[in-house]
N, C-alpha and C positions, 0 to 999 in steps of 0.2 A: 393656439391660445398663448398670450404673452403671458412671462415669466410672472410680472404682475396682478395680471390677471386670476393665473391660478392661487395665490397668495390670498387674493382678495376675501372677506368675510363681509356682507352686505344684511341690512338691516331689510330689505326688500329684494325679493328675487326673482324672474320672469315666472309668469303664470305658469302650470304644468299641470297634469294629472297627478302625477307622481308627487309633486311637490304639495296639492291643495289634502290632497290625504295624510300630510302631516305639518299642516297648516297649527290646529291645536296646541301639538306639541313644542312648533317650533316658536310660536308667539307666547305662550302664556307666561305672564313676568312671575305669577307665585311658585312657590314651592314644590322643585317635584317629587319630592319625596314626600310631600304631603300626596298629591295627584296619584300617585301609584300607590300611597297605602290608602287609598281609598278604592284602588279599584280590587286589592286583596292584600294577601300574608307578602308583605314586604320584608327583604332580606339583603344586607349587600357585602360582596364577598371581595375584599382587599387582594388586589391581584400584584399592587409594585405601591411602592413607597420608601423615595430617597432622594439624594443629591444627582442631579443628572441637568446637559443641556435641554435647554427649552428648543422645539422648532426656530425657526425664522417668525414665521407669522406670530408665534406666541411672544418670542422676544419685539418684535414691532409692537403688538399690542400693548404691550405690559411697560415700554417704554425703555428696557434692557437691552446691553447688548449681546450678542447673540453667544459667547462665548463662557457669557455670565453663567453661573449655577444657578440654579435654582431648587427646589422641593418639588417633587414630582408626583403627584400621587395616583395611583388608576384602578378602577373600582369595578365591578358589574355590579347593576343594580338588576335585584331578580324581585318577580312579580307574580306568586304564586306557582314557586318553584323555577320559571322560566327566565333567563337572562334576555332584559328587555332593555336597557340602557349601558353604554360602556363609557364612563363618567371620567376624563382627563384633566387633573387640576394641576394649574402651576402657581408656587407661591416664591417671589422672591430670596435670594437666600438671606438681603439684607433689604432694605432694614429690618430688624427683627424687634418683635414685639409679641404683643397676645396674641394677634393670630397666628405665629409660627409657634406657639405652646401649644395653643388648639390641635392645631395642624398636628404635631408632635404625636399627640394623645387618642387621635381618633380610631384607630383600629377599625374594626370593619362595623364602628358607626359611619351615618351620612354625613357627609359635611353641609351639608342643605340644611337638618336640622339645627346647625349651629346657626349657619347664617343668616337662618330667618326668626331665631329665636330670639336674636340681640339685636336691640332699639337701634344700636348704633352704624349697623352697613349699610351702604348705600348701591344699589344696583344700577351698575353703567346700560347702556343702549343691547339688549338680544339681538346680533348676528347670529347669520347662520350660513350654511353651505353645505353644497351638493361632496362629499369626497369619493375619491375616485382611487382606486391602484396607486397613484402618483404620490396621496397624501400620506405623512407620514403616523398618521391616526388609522386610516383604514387595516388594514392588516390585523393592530392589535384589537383593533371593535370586533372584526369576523370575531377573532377568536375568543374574544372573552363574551361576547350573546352566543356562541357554541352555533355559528348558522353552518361551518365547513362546506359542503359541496353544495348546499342550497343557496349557496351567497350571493347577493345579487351583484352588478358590477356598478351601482354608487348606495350610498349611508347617504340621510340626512342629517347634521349634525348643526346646534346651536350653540351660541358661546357668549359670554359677557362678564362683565367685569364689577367683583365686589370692591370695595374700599369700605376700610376698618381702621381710624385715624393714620396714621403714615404709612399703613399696608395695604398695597392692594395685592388679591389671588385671581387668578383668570380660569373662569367652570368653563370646560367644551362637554357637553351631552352628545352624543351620537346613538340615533335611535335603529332601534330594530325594525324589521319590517313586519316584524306583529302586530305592532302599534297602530303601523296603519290599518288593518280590518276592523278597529274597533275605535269609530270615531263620536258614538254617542255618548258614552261614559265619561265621568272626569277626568 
């Protein structure tokens, strides 16, 4: 697979079994921190937050370059005790404005609830992608959803781009494989 290619985050992705069983999670443009506290006691445990480089990919998206700093933020999101989301936010370090205060302030609230609570962000295109060993997200997803030796060898993870007047932050979700047994519920 070209260098490219693994880079790559697609809004569509070949059919799969694998993949149609987290179909749900990987399309749905609302709120997921609405979605899992619907499906029980929703909790999110602040694992890193700071100044650090962004990926390759994250700096392409985000339109930076890659040596840039950025705000880093990485979360599990747990669902009835279990880590079921491992949430990777990057927000530029400039320009700075309300959403770098936000950002600031959140502690081990959701950022989800911020961003769909204000009239003013706008949600760019849901990508998503298969990560594999190679990505530099998988590693820390095993370990912050606690999967260790049950870990399967790819995460499906979705990513997409808010904007909040001259800032934008870029959400990657990488889901658990629990997610997938339970596809009837919100």
């Amino acid at each position: 697979m070209s260098f490219k290619k693994r880079l790559a985050w697609r809004a569509r992705q070949p059919r799969s079994v694998e993949r149609t069983a987290f179909i749900p999670w990987l399309r749905n443009r609302g709120s997921l921190t609405a979605r899992l506290q619907a499906k029980g006691s929703f909790t999110v445990r602040l694992l890193r937050q700071g100044l650090a480089m962004p990926t390759l990919d994250e700096a392409i998206a985000l339109g930076i370059k890659r040596n840039q700093l950025a705000w880093i933020r990485e979360v599990a999101l747990f669902c009835d005790g279990q880590p079921v989301v491992f949430a990777h936010t990057v927000l530029p370090y400039r320009p700075r404005g309300a959403l770098t205060r936000w950002f600031e302030r959140l502690g081990s609230r959701s950022l989800g609830a911020v961003l769909f609570s204000h009239h003013g962000f706008s949600r760019g295109a849901l990508k998503n992608k298969r990560l594999d060993r190679r990505h530099a997200l998988f590693q820390p997803a095993i370990e912050a959803m606690q999967l260790g030796t049950a870990a399967p060898s790819t995460l499906w993870a979705r990513r997409s781009l808010f904007v909040f007047r001259s800032q934008s932050v870029l959400v990657t979700e990488v889901f658990s494989p629990a997610l997938r047994v339970d596809q009837t519920k919100p």
